[in-house]
Backbone of each chain as ProteinMPNN parsed JSONL, in Angstrom:
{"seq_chain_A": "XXXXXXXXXXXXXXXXXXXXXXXXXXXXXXXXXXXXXXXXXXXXXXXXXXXXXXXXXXXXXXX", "coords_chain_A": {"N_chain_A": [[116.251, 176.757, -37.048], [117.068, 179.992, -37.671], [118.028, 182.359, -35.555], [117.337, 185.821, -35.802], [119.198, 189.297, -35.311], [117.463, 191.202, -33.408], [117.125, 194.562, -34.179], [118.445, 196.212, -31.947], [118.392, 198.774, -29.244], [121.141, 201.238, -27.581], [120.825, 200.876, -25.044], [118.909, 198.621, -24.87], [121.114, 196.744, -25.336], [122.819, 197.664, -23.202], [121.566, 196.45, -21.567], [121.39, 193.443, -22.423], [123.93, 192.923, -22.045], [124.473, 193.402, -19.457], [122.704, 191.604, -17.822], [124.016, 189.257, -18.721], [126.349, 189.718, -17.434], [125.385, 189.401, -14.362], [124.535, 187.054, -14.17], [126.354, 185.693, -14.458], [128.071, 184.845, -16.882], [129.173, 185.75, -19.167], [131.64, 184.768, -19.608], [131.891, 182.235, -20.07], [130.148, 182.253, -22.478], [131.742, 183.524, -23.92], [134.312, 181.611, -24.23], [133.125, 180.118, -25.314], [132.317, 180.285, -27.728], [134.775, 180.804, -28.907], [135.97, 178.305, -28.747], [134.234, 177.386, -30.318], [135.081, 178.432, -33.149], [137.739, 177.831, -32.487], [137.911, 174.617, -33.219], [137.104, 174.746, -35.457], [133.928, 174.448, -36.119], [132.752, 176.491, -36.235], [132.463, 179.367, -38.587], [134.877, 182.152, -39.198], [136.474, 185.489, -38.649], [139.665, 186.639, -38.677], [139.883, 188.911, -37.601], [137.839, 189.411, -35.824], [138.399, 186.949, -33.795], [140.791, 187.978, -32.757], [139.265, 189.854, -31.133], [137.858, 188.924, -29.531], [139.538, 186.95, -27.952], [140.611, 188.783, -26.778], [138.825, 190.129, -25.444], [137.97, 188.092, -23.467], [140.309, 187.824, -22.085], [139.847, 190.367, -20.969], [137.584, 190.197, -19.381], [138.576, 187.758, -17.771], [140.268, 189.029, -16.463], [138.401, 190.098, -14.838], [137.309, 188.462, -12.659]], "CA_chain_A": [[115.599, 178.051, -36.917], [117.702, 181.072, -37.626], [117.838, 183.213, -34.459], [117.612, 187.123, -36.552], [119.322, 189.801, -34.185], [116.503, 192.32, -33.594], [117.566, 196.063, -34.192], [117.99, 196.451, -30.667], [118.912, 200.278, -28.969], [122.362, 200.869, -26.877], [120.085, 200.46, -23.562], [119.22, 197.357, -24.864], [122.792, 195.762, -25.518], [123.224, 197.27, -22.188], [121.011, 195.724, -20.386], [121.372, 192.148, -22.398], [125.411, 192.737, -21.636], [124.368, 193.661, -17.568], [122.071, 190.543, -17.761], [124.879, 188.615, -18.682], [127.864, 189.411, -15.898], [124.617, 189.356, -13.683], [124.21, 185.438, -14.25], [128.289, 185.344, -14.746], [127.759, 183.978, -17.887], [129.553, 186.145, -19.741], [133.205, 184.488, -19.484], [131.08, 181.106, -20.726], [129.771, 182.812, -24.041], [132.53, 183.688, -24.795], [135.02, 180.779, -24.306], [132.223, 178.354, -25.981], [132.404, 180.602, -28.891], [136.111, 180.944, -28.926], [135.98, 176.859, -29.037], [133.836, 176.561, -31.387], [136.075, 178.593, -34.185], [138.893, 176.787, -32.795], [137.869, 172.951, -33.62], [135.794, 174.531, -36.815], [132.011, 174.195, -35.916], [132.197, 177.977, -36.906], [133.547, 179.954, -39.56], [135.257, 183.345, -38.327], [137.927, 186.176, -39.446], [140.571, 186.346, -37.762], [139.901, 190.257, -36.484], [136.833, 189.156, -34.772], [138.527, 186.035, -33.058], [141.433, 188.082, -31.69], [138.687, 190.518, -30.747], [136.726, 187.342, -28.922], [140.909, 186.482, -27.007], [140.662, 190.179, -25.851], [137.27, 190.258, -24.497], [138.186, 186.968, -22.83], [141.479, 188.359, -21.027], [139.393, 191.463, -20.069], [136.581, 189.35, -18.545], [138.67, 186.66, -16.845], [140.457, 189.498, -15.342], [137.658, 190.947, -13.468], [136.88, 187.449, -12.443]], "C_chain_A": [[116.687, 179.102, -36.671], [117.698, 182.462, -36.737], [117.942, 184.929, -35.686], [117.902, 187.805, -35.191], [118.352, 190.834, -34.442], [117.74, 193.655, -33.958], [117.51, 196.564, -32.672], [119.233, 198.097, -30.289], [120.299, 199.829, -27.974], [121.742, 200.653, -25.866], [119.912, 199.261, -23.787], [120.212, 196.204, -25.198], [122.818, 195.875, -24.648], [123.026, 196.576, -21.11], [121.092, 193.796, -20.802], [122.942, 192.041, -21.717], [125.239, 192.218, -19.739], [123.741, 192.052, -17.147], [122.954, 188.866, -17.646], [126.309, 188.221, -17.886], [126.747, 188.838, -14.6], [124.659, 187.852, -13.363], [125.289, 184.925, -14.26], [128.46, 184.164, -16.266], [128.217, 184.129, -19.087], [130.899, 185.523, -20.533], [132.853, 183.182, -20.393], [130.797, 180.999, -22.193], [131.251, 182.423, -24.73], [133.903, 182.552, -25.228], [134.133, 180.044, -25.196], [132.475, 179.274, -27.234], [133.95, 180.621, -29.589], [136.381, 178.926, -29.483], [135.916, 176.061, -30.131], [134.364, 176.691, -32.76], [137.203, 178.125, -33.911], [138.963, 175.389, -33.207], [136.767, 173.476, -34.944], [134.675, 174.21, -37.045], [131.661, 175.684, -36.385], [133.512, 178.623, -37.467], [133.712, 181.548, -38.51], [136.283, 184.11, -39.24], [138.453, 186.319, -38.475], [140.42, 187.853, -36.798], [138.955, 189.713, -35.458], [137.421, 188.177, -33.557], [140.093, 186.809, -32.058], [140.835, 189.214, -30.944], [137.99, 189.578, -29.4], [138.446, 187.443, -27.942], [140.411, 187.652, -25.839], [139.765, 190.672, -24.581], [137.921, 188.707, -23.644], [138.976, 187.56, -21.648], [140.379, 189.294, -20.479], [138.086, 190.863, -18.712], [137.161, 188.544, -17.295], [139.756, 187.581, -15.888], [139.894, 190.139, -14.049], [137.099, 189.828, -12.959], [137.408, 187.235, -11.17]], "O_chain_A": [[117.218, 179.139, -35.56], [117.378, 183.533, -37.252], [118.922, 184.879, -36.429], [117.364, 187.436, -34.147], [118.318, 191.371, -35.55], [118.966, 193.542, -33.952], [116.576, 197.259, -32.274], [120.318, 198.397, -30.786], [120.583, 198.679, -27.637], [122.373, 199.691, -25.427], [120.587, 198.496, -23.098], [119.987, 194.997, -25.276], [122.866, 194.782, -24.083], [123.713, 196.199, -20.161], [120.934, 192.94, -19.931], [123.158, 191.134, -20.912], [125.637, 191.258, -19.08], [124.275, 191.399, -16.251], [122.748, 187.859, -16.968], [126.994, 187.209, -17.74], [127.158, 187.927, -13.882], [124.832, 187.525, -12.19], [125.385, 183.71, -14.087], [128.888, 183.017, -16.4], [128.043, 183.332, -20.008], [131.168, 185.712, -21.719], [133.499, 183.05, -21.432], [131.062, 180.063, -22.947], [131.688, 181.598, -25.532], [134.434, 182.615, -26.337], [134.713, 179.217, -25.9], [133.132, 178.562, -27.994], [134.102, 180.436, -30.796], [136.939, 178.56, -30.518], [136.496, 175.125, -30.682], [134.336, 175.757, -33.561], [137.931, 177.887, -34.875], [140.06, 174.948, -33.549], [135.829, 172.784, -35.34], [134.334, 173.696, -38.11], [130.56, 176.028, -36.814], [134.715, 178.593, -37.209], [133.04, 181.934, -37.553], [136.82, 183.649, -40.247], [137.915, 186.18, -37.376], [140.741, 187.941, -35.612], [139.322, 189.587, -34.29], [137.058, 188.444, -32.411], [140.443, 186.358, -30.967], [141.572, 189.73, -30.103], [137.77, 190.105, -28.309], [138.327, 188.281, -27.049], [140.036, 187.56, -24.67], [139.877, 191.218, -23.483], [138.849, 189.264, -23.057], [138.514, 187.762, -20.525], [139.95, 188.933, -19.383], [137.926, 191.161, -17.528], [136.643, 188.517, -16.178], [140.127, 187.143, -14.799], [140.343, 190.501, -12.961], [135.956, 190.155, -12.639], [137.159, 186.191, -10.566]]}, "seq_chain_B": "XXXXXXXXXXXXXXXXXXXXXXXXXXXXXXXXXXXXXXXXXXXXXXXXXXXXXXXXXXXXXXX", "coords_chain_B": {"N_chain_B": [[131.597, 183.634, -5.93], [131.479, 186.992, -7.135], [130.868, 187.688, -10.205], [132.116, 190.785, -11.756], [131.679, 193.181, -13.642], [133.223, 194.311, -16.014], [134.572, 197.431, -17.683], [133.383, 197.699, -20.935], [134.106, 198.375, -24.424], [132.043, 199.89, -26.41], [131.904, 198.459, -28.851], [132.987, 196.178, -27.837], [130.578, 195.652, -26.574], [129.238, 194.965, -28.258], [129.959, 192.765, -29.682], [129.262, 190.614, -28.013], [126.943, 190.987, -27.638], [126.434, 190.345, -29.868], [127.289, 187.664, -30.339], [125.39, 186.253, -28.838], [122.953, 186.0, -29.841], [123.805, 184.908, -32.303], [124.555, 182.306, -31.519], [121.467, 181.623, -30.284], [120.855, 182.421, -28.442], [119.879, 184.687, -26.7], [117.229, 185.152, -26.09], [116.762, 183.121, -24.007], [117.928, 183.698, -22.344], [116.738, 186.495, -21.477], [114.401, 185.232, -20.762], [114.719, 183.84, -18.526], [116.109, 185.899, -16.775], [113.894, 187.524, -16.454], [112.445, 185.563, -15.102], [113.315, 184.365, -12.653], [112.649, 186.939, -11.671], [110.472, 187.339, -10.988], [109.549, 185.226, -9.725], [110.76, 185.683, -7.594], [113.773, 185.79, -6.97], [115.205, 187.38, -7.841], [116.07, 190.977, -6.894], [114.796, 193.439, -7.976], [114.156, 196.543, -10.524], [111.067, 197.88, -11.206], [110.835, 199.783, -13.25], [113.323, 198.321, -14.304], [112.42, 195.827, -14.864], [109.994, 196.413, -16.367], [111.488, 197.176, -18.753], [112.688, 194.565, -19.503], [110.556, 192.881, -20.709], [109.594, 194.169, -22.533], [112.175, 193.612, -24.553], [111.793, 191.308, -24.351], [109.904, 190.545, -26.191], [110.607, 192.075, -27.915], [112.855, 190.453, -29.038], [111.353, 187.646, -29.521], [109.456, 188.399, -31.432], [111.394, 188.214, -33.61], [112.029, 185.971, -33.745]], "CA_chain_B": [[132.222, 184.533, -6.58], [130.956, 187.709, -7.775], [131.309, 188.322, -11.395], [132.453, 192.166, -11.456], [131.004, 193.579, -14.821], [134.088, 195.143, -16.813], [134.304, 198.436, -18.35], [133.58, 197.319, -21.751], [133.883, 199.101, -25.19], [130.817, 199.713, -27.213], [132.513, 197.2, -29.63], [133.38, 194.803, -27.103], [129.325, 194.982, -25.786], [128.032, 194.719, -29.754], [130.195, 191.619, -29.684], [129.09, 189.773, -26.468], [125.17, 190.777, -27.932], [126.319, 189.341, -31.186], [127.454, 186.176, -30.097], [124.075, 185.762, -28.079], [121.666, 185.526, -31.171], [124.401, 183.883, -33.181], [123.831, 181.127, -30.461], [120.558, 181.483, -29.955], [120.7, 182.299, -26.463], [118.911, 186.077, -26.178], [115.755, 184.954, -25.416], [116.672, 182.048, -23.027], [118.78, 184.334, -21.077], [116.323, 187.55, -21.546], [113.153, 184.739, -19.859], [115.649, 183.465, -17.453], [115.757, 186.931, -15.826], [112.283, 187.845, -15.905], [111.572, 184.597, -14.135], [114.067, 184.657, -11.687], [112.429, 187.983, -11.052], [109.007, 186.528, -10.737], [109.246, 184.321, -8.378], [111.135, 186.269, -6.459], [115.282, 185.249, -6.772], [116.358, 188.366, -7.814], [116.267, 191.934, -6.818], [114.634, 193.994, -9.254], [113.464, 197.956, -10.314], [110.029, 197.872, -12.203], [111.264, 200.074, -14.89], [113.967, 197.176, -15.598], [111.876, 194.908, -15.011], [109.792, 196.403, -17.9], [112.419, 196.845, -20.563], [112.682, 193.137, -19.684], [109.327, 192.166, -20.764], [109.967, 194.881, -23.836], [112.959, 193.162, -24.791], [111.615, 189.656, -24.588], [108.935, 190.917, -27.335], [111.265, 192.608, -29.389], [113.545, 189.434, -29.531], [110.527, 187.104, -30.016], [108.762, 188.813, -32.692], [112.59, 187.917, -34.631], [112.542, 184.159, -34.143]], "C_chain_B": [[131.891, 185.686, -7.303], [131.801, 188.349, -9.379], [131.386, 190.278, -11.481], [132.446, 192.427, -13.124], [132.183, 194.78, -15.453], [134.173, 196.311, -17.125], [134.51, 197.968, -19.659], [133.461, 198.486, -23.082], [132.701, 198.92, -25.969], [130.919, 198.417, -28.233], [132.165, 196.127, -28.476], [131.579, 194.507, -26.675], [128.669, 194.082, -27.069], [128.657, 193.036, -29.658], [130.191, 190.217, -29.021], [127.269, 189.606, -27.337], [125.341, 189.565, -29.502], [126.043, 187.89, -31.17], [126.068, 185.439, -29.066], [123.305, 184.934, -28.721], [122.441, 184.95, -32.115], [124.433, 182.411, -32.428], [122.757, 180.562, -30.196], [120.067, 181.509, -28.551], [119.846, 183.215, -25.721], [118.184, 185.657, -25.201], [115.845, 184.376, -24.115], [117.246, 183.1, -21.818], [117.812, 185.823, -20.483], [114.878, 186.671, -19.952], [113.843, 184.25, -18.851], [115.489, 184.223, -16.323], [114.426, 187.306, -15.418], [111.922, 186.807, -14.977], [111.866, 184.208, -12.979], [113.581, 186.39, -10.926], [111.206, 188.215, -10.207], [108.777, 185.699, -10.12], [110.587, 184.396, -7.234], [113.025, 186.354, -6.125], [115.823, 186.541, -6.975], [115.603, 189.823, -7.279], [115.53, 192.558, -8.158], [113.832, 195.337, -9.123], [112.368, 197.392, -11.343], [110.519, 198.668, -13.162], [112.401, 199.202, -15.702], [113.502, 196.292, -15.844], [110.751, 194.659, -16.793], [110.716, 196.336, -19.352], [112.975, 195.588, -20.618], [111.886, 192.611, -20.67], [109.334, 193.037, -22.461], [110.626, 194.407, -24.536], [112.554, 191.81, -25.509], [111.073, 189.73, -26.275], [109.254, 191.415, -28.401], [111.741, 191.025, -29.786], [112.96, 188.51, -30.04], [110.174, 187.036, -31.207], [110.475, 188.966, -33.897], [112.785, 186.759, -34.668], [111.257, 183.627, -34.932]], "O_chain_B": [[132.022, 185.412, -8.495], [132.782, 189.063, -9.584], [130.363, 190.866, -11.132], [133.266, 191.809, -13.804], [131.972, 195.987, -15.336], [133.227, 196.662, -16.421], [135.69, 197.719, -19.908], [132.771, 199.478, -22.85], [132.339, 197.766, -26.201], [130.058, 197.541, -28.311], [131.158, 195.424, -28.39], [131.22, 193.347, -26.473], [127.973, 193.067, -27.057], [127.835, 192.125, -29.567], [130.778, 189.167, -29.283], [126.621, 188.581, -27.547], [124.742, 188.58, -29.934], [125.158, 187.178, -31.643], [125.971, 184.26, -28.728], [122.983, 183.763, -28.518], [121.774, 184.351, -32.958], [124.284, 181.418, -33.14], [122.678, 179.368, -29.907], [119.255, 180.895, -27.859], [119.252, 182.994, -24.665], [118.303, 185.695, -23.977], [115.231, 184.854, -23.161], [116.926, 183.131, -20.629], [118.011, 186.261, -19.349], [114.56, 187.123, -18.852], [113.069, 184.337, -17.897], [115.026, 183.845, -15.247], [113.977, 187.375, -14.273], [111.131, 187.075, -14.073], [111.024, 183.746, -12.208], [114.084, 186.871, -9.91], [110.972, 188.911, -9.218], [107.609, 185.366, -9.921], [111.118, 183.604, -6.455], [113.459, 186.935, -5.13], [116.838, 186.873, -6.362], [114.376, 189.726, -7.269], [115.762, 192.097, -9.275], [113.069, 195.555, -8.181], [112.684, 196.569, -12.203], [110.661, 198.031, -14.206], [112.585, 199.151, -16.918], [113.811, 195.67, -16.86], [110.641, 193.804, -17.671], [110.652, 195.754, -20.435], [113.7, 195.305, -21.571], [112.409, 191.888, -21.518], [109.061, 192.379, -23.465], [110.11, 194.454, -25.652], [112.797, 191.361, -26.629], [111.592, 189.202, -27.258], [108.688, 191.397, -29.495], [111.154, 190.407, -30.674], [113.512, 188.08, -31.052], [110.359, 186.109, -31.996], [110.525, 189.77, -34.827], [113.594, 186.278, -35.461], [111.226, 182.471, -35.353]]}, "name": "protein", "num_of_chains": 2, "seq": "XXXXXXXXXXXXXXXXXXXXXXXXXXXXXXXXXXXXXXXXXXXXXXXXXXXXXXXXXXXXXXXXXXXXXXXXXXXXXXXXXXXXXXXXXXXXXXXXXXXXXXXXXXXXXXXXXXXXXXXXXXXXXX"}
Protein backbone atom coordinates (compact mmCIF):
# COMPACT_ATOMS: atom_id res chain seq x y z
CA UNK A 1 0.00 0.00 0.00
CA UNK A 2 1.50 3.17 -1.31
CA UNK A 3 1.46 5.77 1.50
CA UNK A 4 0.43 9.22 -1.11
CA UNK A 5 1.79 12.48 0.70
CA UNK A 6 -1.38 14.57 1.16
CA UNK A 7 -1.02 18.29 -0.05
CA UNK A 8 -0.46 19.29 3.33
CA UNK A 9 -0.11 23.43 4.38
CA UNK A 10 3.31 24.89 6.07
CA UNK A 11 1.34 24.64 9.59
CA UNK A 12 0.95 21.27 8.82
CA UNK A 13 4.69 20.19 8.10
CA UNK A 14 5.06 22.25 11.13
CA UNK A 15 3.26 20.66 13.32
CA UNK A 16 4.11 16.92 11.81
CA UNK A 17 8.03 18.27 12.13
CA UNK A 18 7.08 19.63 16.10
CA UNK A 19 5.35 16.19 16.55
CA UNK A 20 8.39 14.63 15.68
CA UNK A 21 11.36 16.32 18.06
CA UNK A 22 8.31 16.08 20.53
CA UNK A 23 8.55 12.11 20.56
CA UNK A 24 12.55 12.60 19.74
CA UNK A 25 12.07 10.70 16.88
CA UNK A 26 13.35 12.81 14.59
CA UNK A 27 17.24 11.83 14.77
CA UNK A 28 15.67 8.00 14.21
CA UNK A 29 13.88 8.93 10.81
CA UNK A 30 16.40 10.12 9.70
CA UNK A 31 19.38 7.76 10.39
CA UNK A 32 16.95 4.68 9.32
CA UNK A 33 16.56 6.45 6.11
CA UNK A 34 20.15 7.38 5.71
CA UNK A 35 20.72 3.36 6.20
CA UNK A 36 18.52 2.36 4.11
CA UNK A 37 20.20 4.27 0.87
CA UNK A 38 23.37 3.18 2.25
CA UNK A 39 22.97 -0.85 2.08
CA UNK A 40 20.47 -0.14 -1.12
CA UNK A 41 16.86 -0.94 0.13
CA UNK A 42 16.33 2.62 -1.40
CA UNK A 43 17.16 4.35 -4.41
CA UNK A 44 18.33 8.13 -3.83
CA UNK A 45 20.39 11.14 -5.56
CA UNK A 46 23.06 12.00 -4.15
CA UNK A 47 21.81 15.90 -3.39
CA UNK A 48 19.08 14.60 -1.28
CA UNK A 49 21.39 12.09 0.71
CA UNK A 50 23.98 14.77 1.52
CA UNK A 51 20.91 16.85 2.33
CA UNK A 52 19.64 13.72 4.75
CA UNK A 53 24.02 13.85 6.41
CA UNK A 54 23.21 17.60 7.04
CA UNK A 55 19.94 17.33 8.65
CA UNK A 56 21.51 14.53 10.69
CA UNK A 57 24.62 16.70 11.99
CA UNK A 58 22.09 19.54 12.67
CA UNK A 59 19.78 17.26 14.71
CA UNK A 60 22.40 15.24 16.59
CA UNK A 61 23.76 18.53 17.52
CA UNK A 62 20.87 19.78 19.40
CA UNK A 63 20.77 16.40 20.97
CA UNK B 1 17.05 13.71 27.57
CA UNK B 2 15.18 16.42 26.05
CA UNK B 3 15.20 16.51 22.36
CA UNK B 4 15.66 20.43 21.65
CA UNK B 5 13.79 21.05 18.26
CA UNK B 6 16.43 22.77 15.81
CA UNK B 7 15.98 25.78 13.80
CA UNK B 8 15.26 24.04 10.67
CA UNK B 9 15.04 25.29 7.00
CA UNK B 10 11.80 25.08 5.18
CA UNK B 11 13.75 22.53 3.01
CA UNK B 12 15.17 20.73 5.77
CA UNK B 13 11.23 20.45 7.39
CA UNK B 14 9.77 19.37 3.62
CA UNK B 15 12.44 16.71 3.95
CA UNK B 16 11.86 15.23 7.48
CA UNK B 17 7.75 15.35 6.23
CA UNK B 18 8.93 13.63 3.12
CA UNK B 19 10.66 10.90 4.55
CA UNK B 20 7.53 10.26 6.89
CA UNK B 21 5.02 9.16 4.08
CA UNK B 22 7.87 7.69 2.10
CA UNK B 23 7.95 5.33 5.22
CA UNK B 24 4.70 5.23 5.95
CA UNK B 25 4.91 6.59 9.27
CA UNK B 26 2.51 10.02 9.16
CA UNK B 27 -0.35 8.54 10.34
CA UNK B 28 1.20 6.22 13.03
CA UNK B 29 2.99 9.10 14.45
CA UNK B 30 -0.01 11.76 13.74
CA UNK B 31 -2.53 8.77 16.08
CA UNK B 32 0.28 8.30 18.42
CA UNK B 33 -0.11 11.95 19.52
CA UNK B 34 -3.69 12.27 19.61
CA UNK B 35 -3.72 9.26 21.87
CA UNK B 36 -1.13 10.10 24.07
CA UNK B 37 -3.28 13.18 24.36
CA UNK B 38 -6.37 11.25 25.17
CA UNK B 39 -5.61 9.51 27.79
CA UNK B 40 -3.98 12.01 29.24
CA UNK B 41 0.26 11.64 28.72
CA UNK B 42 0.71 14.69 27.16
CA UNK B 43 0.07 18.31 27.64
CA UNK B 44 -2.04 19.67 25.08
CA UNK B 45 -3.94 23.18 23.57
CA UNK B 46 -7.42 22.25 22.02
CA UNK B 47 -6.75 24.18 18.95
CA UNK B 48 -3.63 21.68 18.43
CA UNK B 49 -5.26 19.22 19.51
CA UNK B 50 -7.74 19.89 16.63
CA UNK B 51 -5.39 20.34 13.72
CA UNK B 52 -4.44 16.90 15.09
CA UNK B 53 -7.64 15.24 14.45
CA UNK B 54 -7.66 17.52 10.98
CA UNK B 55 -4.48 16.18 10.03
CA UNK B 56 -5.18 12.58 10.84
CA UNK B 57 -8.20 12.94 8.18
CA UNK B 58 -6.33 14.65 5.72
CA UNK B 59 -3.54 11.91 5.83
CA UNK B 60 -6.14 9.07 5.95
CA UNK B 61 -8.33 10.04 3.21
CA UNK B 62 -4.53 9.48 1.10
CA UNK B 63 -3.89 5.89 2.12
Amino acid sequence: MRAVQPVLSLEEKQLLVAILFRNHFAIELVVSEINDIECGKKEFDLCTYKKLVELYDKIRSHT
